[in-house]
Backbone of each chain as ProteinMPNN parsed JSONL, in Angstrom:
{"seq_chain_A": "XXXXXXXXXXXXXXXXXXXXXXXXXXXXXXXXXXXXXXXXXXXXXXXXXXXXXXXXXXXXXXXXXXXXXXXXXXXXXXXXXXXXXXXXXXXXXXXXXXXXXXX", "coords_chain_A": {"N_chain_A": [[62.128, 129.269, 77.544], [59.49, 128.003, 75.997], [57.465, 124.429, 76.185], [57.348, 122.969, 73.275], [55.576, 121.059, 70.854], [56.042, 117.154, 71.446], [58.111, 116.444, 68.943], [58.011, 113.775, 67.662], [55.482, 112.367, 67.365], [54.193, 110.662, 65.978], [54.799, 107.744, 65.534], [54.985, 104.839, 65.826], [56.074, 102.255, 67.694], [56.484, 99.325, 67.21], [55.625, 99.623, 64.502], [57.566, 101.245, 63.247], [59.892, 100.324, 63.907], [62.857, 99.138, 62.069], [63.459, 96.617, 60.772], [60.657, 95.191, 61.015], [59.145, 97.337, 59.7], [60.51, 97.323, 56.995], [59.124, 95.129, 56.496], [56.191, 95.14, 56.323], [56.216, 97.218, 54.381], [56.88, 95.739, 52.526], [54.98, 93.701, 52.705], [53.02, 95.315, 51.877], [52.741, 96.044, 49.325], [52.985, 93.686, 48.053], [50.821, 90.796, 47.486], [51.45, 88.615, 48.513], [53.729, 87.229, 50.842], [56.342, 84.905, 51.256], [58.185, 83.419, 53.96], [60.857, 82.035, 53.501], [61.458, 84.097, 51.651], [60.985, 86.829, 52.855], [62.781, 86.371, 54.48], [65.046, 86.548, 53.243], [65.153, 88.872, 52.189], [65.38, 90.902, 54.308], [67.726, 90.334, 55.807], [67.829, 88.504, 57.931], [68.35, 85.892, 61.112], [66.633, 82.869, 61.115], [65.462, 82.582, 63.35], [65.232, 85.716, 64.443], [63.736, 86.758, 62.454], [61.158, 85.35, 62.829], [60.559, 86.34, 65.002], [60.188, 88.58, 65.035], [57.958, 88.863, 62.981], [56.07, 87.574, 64.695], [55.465, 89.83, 66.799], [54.218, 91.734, 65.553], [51.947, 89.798, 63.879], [50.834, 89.332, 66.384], [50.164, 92.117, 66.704], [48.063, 92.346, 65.532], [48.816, 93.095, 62.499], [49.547, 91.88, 60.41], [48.909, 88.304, 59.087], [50.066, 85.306, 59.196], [49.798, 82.254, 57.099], [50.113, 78.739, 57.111], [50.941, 76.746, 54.817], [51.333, 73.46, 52.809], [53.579, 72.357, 49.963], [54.011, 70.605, 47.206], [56.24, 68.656, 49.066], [56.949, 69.94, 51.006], [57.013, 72.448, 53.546], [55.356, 75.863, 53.678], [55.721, 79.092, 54.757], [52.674, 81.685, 54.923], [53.146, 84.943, 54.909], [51.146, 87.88, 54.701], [49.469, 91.439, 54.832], [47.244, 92.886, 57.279], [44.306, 94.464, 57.152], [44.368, 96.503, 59.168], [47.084, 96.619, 59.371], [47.689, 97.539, 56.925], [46.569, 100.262, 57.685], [48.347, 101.112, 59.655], [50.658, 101.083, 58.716], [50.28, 103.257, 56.638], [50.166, 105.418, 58.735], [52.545, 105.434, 59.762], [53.892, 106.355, 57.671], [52.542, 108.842, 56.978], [53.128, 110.371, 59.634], [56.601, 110.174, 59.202], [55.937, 111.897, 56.546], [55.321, 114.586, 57.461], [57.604, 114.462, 59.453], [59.754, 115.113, 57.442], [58.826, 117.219, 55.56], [58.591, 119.324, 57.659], [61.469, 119.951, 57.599], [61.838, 120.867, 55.259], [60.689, 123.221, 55.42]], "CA_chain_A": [[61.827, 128.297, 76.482], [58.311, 127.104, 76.431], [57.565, 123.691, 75.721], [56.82, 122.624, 72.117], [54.984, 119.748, 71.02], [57.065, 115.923, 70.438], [58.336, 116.809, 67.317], [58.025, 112.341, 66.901], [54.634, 111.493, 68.159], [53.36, 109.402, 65.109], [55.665, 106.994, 65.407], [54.632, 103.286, 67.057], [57.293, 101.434, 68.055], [55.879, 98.491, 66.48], [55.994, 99.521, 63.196], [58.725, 102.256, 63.087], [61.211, 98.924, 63.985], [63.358, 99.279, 60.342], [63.183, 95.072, 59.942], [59.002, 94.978, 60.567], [58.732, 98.62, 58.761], [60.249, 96.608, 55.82], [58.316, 93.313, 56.051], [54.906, 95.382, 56.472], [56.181, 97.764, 52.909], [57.193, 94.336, 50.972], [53.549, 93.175, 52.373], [52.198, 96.33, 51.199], [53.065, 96.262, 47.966], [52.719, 92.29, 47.067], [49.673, 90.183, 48.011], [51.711, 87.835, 50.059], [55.038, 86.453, 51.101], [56.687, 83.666, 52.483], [59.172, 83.007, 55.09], [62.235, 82.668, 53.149], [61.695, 85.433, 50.496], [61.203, 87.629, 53.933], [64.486, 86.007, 55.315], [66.607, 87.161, 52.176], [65.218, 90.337, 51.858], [65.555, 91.91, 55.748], [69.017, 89.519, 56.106], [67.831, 88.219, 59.545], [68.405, 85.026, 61.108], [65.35, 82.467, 61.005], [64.64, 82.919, 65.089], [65.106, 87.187, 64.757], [62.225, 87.077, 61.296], [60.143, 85.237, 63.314], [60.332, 87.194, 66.878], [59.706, 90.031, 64.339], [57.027, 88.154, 62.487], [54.925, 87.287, 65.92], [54.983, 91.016, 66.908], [53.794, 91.994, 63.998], [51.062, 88.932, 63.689], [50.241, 89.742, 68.12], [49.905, 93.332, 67.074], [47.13, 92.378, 64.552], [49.122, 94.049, 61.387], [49.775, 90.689, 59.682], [48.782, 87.205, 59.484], [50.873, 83.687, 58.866], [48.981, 81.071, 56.713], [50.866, 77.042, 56.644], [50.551, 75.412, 53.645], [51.97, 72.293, 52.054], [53.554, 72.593, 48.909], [55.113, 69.912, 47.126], [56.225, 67.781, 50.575], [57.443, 71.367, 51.747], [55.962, 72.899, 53.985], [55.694, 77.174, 53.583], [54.987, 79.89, 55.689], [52.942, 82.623, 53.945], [52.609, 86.549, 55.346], [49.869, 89.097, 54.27], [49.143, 92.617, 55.798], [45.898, 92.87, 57.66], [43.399, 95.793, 57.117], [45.221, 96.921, 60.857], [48.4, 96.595, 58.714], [47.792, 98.488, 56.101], [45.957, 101.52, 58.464], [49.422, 101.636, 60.423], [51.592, 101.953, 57.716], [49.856, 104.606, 56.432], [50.171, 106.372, 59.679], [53.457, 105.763, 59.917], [54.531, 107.138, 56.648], [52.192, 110.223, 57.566], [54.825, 110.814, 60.146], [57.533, 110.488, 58.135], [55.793, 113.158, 55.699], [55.287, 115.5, 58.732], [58.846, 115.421, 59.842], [60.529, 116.11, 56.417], [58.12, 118.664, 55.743], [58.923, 120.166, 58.819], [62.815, 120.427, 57.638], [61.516, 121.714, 54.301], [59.726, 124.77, 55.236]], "C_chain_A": [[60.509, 127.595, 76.83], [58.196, 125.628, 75.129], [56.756, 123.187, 74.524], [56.355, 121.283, 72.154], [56.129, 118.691, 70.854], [57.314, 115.934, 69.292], [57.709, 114.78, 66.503], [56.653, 111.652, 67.115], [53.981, 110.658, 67.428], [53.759, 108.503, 65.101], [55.526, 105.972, 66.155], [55.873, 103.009, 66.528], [57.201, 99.991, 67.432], [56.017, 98.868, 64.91], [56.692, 100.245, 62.421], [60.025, 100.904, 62.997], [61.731, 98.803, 62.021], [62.801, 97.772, 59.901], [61.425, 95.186, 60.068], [58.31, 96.159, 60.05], [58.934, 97.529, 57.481], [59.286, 95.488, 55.607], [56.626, 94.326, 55.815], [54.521, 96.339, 54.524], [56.325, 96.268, 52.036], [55.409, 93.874, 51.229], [52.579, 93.935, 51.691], [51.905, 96.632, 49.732], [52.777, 94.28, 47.509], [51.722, 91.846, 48.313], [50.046, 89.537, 49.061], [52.827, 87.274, 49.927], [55.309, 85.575, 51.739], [58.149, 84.127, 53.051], [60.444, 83.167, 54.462], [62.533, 83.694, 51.902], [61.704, 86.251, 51.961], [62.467, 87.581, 54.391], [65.662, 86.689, 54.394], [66.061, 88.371, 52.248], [65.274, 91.322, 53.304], [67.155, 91.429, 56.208], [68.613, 89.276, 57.338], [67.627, 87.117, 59.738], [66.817, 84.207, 60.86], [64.426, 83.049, 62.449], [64.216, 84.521, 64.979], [63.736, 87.563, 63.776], [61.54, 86.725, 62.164], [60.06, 85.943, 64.75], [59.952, 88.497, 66.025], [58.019, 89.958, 63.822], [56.038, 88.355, 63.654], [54.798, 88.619, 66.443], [53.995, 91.383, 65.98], [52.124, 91.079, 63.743], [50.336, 89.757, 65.606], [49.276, 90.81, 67.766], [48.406, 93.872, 65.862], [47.827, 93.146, 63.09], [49.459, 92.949, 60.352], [49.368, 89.356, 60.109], [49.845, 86.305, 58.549], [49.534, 83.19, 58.721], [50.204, 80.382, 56.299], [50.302, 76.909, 55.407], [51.446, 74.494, 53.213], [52.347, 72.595, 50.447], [54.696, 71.724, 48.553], [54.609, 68.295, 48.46], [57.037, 68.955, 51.296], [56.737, 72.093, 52.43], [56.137, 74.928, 54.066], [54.792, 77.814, 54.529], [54.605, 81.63, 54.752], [52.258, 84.308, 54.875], [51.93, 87.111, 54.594], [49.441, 89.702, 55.409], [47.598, 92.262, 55.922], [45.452, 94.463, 57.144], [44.224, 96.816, 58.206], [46.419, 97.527, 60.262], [48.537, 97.789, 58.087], [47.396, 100.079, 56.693], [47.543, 102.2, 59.001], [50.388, 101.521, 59.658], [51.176, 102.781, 57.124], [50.256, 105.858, 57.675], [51.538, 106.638, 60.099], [54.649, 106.507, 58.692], [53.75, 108.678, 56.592], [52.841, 110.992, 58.773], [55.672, 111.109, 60.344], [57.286, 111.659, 57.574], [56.07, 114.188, 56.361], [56.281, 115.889, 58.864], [59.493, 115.914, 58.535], [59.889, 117.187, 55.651], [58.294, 119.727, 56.509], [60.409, 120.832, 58.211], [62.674, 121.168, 56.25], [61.205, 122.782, 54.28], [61.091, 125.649, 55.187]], "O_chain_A": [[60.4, 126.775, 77.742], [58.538, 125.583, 73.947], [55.555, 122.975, 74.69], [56.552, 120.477, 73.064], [57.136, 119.052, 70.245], [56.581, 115.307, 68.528], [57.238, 114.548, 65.39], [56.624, 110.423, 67.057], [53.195, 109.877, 67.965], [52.994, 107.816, 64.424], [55.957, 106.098, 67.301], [56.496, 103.297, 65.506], [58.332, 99.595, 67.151], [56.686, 98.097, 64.222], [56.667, 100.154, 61.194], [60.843, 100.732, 62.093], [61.038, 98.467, 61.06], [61.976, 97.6, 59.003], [60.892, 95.28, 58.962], [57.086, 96.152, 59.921], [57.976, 96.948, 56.97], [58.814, 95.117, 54.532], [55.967, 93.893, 54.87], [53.534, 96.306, 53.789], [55.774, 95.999, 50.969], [54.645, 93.723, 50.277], [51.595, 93.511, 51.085], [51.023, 97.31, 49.204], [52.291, 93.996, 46.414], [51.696, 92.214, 49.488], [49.528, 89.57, 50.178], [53.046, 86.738, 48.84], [54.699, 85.285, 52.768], [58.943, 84.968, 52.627], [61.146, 84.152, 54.689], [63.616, 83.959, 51.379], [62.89, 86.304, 52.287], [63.165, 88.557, 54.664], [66.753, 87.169, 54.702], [66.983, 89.158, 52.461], [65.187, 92.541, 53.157], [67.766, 92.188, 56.961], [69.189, 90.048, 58.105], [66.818, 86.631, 58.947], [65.881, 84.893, 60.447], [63.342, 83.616, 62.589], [63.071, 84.813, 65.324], [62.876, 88.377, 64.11], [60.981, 87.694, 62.678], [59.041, 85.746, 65.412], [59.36, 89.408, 66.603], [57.114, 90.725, 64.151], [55.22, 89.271, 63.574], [53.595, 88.74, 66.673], [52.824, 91.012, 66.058], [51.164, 91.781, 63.427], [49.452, 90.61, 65.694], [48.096, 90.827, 68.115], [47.946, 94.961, 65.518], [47.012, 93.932, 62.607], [49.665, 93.426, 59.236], [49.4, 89.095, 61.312], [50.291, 86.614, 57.444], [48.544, 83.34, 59.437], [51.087, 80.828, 55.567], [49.096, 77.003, 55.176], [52.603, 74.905, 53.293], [51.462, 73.044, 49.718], [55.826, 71.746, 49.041], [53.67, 67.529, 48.675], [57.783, 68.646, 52.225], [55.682, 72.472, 51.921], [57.192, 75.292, 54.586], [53.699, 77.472, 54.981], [55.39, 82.419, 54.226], [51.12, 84.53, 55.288], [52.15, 86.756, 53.437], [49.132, 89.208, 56.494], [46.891, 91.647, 55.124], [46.217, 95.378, 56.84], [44.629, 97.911, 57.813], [46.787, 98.674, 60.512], [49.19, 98.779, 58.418], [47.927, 101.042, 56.14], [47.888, 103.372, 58.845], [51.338, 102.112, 60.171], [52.156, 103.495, 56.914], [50.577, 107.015, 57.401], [51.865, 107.687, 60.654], [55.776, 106.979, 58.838], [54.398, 109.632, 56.163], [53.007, 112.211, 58.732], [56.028, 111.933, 61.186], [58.06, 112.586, 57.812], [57.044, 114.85, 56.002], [56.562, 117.072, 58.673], [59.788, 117.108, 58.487], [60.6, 118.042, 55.123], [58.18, 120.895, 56.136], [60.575, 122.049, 58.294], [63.432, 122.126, 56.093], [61.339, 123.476, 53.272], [61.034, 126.872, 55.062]]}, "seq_chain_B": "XXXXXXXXXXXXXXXXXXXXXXXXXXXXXXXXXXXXXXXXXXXXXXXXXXXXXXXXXXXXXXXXXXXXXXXXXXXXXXXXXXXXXXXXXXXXXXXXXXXXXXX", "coords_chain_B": {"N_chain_B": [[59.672, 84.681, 42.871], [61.591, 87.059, 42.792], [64.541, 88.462, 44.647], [64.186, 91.804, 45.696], [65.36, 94.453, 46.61], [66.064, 95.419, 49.966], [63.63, 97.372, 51.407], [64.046, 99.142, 53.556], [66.964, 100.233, 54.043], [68.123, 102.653, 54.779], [67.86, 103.516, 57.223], [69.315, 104.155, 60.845], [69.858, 102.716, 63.623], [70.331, 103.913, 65.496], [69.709, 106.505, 65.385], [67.136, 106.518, 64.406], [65.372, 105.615, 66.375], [62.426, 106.805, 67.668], [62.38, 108.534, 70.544], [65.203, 109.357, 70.507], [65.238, 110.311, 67.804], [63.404, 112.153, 68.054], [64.308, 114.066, 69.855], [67.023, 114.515, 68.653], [65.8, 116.286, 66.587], [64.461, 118.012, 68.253], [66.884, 119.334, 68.722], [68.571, 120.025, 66.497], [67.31, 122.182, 65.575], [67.147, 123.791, 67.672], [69.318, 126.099, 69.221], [70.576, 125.131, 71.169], [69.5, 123.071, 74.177], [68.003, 122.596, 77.593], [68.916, 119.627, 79.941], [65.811, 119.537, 81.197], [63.914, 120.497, 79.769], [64.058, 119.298, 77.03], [63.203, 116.534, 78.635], [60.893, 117.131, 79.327], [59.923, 117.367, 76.963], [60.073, 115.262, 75.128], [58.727, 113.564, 77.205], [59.658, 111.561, 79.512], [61.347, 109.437, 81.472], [63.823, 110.371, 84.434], [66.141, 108.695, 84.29], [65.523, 107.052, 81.822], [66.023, 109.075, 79.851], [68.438, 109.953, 80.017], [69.469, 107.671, 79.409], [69.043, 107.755, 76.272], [70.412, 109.618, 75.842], [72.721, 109.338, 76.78], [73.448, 107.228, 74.591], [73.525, 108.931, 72.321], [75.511, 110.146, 72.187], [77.678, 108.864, 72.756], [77.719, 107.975, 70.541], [78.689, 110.045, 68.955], [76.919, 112.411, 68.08], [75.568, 113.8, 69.746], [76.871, 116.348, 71.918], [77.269, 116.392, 75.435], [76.815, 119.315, 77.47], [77.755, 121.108, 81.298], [76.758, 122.95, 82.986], [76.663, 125.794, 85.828], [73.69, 127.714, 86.882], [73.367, 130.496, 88.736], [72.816, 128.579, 91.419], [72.028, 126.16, 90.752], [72.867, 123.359, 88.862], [72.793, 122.798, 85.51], [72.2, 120.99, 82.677], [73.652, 120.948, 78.878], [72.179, 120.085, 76.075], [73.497, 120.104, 72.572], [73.641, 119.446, 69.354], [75.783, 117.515, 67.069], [78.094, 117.547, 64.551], [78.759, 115.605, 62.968], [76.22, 114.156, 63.861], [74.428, 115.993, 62.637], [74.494, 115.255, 60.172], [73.708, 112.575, 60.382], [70.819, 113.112, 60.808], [69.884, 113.894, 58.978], [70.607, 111.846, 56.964], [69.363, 110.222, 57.966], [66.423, 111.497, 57.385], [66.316, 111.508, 54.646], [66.225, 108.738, 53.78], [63.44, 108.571, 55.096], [62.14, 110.049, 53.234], [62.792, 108.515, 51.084], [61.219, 106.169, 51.344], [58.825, 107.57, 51.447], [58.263, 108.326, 49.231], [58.635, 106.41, 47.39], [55.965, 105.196, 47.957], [54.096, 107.282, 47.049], [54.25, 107.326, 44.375]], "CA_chain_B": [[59.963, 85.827, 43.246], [63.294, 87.399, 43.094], [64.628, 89.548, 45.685], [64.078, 92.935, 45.464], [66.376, 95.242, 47.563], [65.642, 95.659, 51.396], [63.009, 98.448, 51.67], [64.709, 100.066, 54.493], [68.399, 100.463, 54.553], [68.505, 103.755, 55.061], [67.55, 103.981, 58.521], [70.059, 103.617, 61.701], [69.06, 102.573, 64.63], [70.756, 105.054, 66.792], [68.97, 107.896, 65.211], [65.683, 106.0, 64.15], [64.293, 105.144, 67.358], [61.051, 108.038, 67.715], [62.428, 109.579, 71.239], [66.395, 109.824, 70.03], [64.845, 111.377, 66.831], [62.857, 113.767, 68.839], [65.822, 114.862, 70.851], [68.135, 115.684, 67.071], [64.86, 117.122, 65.447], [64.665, 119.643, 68.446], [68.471, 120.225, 68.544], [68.92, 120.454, 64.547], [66.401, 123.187, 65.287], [67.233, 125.191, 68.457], [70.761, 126.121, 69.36], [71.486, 124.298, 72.34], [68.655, 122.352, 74.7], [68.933, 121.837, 78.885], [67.399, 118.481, 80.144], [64.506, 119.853, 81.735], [63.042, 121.022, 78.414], [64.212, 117.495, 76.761], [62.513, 115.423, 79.731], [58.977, 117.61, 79.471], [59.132, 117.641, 75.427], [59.795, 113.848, 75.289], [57.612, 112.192, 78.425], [60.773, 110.81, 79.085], [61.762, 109.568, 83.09], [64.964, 111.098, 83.855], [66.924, 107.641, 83.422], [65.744, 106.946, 80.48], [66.138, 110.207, 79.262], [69.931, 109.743, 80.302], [70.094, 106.399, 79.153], [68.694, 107.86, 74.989], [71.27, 110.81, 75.673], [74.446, 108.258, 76.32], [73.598, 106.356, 73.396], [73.904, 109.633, 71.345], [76.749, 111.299, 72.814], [78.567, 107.796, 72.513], [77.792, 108.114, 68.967], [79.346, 111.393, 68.594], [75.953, 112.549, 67.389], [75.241, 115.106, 70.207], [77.152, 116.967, 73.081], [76.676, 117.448, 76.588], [77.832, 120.428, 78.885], [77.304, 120.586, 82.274], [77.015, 124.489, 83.44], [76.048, 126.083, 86.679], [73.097, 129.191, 87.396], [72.99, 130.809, 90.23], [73.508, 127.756, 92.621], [71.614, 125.295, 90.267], [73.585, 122.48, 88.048], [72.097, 122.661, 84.459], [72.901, 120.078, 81.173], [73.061, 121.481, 77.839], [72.56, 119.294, 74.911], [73.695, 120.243, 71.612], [73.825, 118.809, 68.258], [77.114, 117.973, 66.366], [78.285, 118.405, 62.707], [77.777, 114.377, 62.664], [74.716, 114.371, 64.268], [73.357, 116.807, 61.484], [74.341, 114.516, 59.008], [72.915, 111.159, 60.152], [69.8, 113.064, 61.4], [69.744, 113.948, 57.388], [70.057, 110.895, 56.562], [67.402, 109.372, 58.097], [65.471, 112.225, 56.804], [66.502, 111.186, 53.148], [65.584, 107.484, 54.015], [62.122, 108.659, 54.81], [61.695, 110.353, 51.749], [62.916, 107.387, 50.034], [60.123, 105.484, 51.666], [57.681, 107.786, 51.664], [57.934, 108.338, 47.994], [57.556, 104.948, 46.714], [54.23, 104.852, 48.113], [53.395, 107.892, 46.134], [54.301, 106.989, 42.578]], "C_chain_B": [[60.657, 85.877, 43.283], [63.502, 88.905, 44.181], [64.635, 90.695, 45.423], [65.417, 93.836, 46.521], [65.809, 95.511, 49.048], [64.999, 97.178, 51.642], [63.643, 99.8, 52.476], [65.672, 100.415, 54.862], [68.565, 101.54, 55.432], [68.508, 104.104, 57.065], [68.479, 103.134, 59.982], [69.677, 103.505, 62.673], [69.049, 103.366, 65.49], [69.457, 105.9, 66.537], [67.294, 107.771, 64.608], [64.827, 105.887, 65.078], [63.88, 106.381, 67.86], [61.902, 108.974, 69.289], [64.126, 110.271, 70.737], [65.93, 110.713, 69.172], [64.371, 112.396, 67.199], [63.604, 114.773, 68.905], [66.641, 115.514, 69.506], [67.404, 116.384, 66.752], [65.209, 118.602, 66.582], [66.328, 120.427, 68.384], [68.78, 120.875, 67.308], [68.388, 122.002, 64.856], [66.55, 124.369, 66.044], [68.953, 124.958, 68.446], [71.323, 125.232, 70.52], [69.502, 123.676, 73.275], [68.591, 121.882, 76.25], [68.083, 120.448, 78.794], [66.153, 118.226, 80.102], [63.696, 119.986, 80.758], [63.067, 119.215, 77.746], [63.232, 116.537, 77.58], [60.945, 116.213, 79.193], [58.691, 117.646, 77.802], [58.793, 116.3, 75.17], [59.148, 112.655, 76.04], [58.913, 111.889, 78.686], [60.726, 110.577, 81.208], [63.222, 110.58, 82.966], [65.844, 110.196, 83.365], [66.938, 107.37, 81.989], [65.818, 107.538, 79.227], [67.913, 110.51, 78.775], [70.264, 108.882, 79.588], [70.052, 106.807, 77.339], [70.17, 108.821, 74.914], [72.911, 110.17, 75.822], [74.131, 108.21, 74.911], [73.732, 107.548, 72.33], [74.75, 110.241, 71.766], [77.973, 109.915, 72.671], [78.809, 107.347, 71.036], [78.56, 109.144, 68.559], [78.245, 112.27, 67.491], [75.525, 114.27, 68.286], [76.214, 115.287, 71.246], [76.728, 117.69, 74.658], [77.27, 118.273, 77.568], [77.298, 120.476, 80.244], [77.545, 122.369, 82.886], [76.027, 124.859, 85.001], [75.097, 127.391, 86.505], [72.554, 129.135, 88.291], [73.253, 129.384, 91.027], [72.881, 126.078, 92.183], [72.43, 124.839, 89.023], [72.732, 122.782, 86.154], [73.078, 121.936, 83.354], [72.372, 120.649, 80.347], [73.123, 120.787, 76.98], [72.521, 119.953, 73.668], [74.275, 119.404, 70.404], [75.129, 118.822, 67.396], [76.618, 117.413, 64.846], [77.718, 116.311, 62.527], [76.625, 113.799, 62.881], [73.417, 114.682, 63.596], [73.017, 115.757, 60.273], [73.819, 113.045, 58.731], [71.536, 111.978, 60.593], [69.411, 113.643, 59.558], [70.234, 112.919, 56.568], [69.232, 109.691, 56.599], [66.167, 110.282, 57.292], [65.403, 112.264, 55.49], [65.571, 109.552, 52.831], [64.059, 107.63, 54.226], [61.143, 109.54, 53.625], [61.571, 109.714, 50.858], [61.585, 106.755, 49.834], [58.5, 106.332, 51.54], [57.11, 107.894, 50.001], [57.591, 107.228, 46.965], [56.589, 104.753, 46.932], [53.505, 105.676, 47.347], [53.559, 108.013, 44.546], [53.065, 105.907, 42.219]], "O_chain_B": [[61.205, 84.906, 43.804], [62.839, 89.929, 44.347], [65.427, 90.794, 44.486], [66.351, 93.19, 46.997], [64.681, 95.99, 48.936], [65.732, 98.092, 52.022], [63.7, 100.986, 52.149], [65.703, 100.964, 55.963], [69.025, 101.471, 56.571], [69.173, 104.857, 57.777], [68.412, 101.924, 60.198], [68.846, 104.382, 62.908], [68.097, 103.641, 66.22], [68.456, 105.968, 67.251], [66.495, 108.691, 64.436], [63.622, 106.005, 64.856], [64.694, 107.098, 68.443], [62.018, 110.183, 69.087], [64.271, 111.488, 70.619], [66.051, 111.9, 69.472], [64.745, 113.507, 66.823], [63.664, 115.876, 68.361], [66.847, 116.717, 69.346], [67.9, 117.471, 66.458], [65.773, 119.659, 66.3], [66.723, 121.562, 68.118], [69.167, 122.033, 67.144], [69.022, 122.953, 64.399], [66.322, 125.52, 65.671], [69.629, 124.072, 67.923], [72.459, 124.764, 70.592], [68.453, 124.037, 72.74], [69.089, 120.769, 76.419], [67.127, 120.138, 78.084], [65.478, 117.382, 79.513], [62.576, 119.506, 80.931], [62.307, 118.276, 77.982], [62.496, 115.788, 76.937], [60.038, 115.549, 78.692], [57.575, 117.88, 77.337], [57.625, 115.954, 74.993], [59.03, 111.457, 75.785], [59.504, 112.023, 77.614], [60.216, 111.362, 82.008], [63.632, 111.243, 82.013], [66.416, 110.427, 82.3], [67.87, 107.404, 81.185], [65.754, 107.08, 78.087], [68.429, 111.001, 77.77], [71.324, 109.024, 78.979], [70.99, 106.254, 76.765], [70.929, 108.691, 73.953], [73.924, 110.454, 75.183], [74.517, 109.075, 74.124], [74.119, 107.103, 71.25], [74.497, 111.426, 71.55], [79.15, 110.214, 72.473], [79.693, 106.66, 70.523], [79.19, 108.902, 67.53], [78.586, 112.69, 66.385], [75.296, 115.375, 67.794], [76.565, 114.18, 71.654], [76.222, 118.761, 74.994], [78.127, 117.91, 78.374], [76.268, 119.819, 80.395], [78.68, 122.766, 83.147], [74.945, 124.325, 85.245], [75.696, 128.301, 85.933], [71.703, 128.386, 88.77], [74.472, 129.318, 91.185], [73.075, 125.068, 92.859], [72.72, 125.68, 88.172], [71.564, 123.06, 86.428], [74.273, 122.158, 83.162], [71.196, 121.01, 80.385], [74.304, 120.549, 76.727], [71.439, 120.509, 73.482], [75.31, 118.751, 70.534], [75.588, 119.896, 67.007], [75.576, 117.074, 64.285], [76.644, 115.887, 62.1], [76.092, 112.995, 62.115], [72.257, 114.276, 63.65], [71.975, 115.482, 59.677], [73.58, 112.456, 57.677], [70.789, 111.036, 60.858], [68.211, 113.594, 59.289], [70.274, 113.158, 55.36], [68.741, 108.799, 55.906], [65.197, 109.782, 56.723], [64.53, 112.969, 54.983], [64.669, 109.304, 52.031], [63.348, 106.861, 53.58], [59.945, 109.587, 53.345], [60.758, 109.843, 49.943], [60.932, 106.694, 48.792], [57.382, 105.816, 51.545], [55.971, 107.651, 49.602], [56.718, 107.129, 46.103], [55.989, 104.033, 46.135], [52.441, 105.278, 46.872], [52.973, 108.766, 43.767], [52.895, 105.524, 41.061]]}, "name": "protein", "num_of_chains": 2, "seq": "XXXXXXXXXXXXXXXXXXXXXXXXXXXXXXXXXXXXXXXXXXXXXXXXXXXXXXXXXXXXXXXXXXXXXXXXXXXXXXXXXXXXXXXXXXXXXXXXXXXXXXXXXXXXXXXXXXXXXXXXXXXXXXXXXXXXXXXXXXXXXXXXXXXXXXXXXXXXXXXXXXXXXXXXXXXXXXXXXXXXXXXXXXXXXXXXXXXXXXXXXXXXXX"}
């Protein structure tokens, strides 16, 4: 048996993660979100969004902007340029392997 | 904004995380698999090669045998009937995903 390539090698760990795969497609698709529209739509506590969130922001693929609204204060997400590059790459990937099971 | 549905259900963690997936893609594909091949397709140490191969054999996802040649120990991993079917449905889940991006 000689050895074939990693059938998985497109795949960062960073943005393969299912909860910051979704947050990076909801950013992908709308201009920008906040904090608790993110919180209802992944179901994750406040502490687990944001330990997801700060990867995600660290790894350059999103930024957090504060604002005041009201006397409320919101937290709002938008994909970076970075962002958007590595979800592309990770849904090229994706294509790859179920292509693969297609042939 | 109203909630939309969670981008990513589809995907389990067992069988989502890039080296586990490796490991089903080549099984789905060959008939059976020893370590040695596993460890050099995946980079993998041997622990934590061991440690991806519990977590699917505790799933009831893959099988391992434990056979001797000639005077050397060899592990065989092979893929089971449930195995097939969550490693096809992650592979549905990334169709899901990959296709909303292309409409």
């Amino acid at each position: 048996m000689t050895a074939e390539p990693h059938p998985t090698p497109g795949f960062d760990e960073i943005v393969h993660q299912p909860n910051r795969l979704g947050i990076l497609v909801v950013l992908a698709e709308a201009d920008r979100a906040d904090f608790s529209y993110l919180k209802r739509l992944v179901g994750l506590t406040d502490g687990n969004l944001g330990r997801h969130l700060s990867v995600l922001e660290d790894a350059g693929l999103m930024e957090l902007r504060k604002s005041i609204e009201g006397n409320r204060p919101r937290t709002w997400a938008t994909i970076t340029r970075r962002g958007r590059k590595c979800l592309d790459a990770e849904l090229a990937a994706m294509r790859d392997l179920v292509s693969r099971f297609e042939q």
